[in-house]
N, C-alpha and C positions, 0 to 999 in steps of 0.2 A: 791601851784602851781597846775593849773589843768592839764587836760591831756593835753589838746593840747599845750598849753607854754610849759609842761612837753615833747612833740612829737617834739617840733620847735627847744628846746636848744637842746636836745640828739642827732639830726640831724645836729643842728650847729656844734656843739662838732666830730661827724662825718668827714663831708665836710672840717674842720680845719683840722684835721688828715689826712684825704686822698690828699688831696693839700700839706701839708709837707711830702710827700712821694712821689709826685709826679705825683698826678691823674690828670687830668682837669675834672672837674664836669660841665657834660650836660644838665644834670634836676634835677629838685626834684620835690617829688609827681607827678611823672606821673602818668596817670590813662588810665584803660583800662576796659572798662566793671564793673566789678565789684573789678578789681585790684589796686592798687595803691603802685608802687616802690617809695620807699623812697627816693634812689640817686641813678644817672648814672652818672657812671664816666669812663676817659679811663684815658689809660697810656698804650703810645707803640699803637699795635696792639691788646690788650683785652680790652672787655667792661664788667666793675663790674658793676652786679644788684646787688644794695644793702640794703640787711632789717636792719635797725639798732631798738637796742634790748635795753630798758634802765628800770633796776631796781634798787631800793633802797637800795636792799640786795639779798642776791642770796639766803636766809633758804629755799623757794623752790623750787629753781633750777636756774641754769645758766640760763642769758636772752634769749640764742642762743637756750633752749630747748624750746623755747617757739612758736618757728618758727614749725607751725603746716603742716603737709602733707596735707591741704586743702589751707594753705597759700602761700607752696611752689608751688603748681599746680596752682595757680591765678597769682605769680611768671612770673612762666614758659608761660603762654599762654599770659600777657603783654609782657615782653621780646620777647619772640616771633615777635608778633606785632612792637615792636618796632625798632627790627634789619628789620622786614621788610619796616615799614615807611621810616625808613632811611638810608636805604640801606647800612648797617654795613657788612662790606667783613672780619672784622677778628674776632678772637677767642670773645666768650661771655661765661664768668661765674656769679656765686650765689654767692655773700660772704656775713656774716654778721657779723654785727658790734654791739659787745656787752658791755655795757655798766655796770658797778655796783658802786654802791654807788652815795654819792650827791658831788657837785665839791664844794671847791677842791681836796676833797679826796676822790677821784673815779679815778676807774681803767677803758683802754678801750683797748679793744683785738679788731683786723681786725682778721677775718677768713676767708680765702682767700678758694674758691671751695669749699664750705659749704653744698654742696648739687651738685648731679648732674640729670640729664634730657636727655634722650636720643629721 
C-alpha cells in the first residue's frame, strides 16, 4: 500500500467514525497555503479540524505524537482561513484521529481538543 491509498483509507476509516457519532463531514483535504486539513466536520455548533494520524504500530510513538508544532501552526492558520471563508459563528477545535495497526485489527481513538490556539 503506498502512502497515499495508505492517507485515503486511514481518512475513510476516520469520516466512517465521525458520521457514527454524529458529525457531518464538510471537506476533506482542504488546503490552504501550504496547509492541508484532512476533515471538517461539525456536530451541533463545533467545528472539528481534523488530523488523522495512521501507523502500523505505535514501537515509536502514538500517531497523535506525530502531530508536530509546525503542523499544528499550518493547522491553525488554515482553520482560521476557513471559519473565515465561511463564515463559521460557532465554537472550532483541533482533534486528532489516531489510528494503530492494520484493519481489521486496528484500534481508532478520536481525541477531541488535541491542541489549543489562542
Amino acid at each position: 500500500m503506498n502512502t497515499l491509498d495508505k492517507g485515503k483509507e486511514g481518512e475513510d476509516m476516520a469520516c466512517a467514525h465521525l458520521k457514527k457519532q454524529g458529525y457531518r463531514i464538510r471537506h476533506r483535504n482542504f488546503y490552504y497555503q501550504k496547509a492541508e486539513i484532512d476533515i471538517i466536520a461539525s456536530k451541533d455548533d463545533t467545528l472539528a479540524i481534523v488530523e488523522v494520524k495512521w501507523r502500523f504500530s505505535d514501537f515509536y510513538g502514538t500517531p497523535e505524537t506525530f502531530v508536530t508544532p509546525k503542523k499544528r501552526k499550518l493547522l491553525a492558520r488554515a482553520a482560521d482561513f476557513y471559519v473565515q471563508k465561511f463564515h463559521w459563528k460557532g465554537e472550532t477545535r483541533f482533534d486528532i484521529i489516531s489510528i494503530v495497526g492494520q484493519p481489521p485489527n486496528h484500534s481508532l481513538t478520536h481525541i477531541e481538543q488535541a491542541f489549543y490556539f489562542v
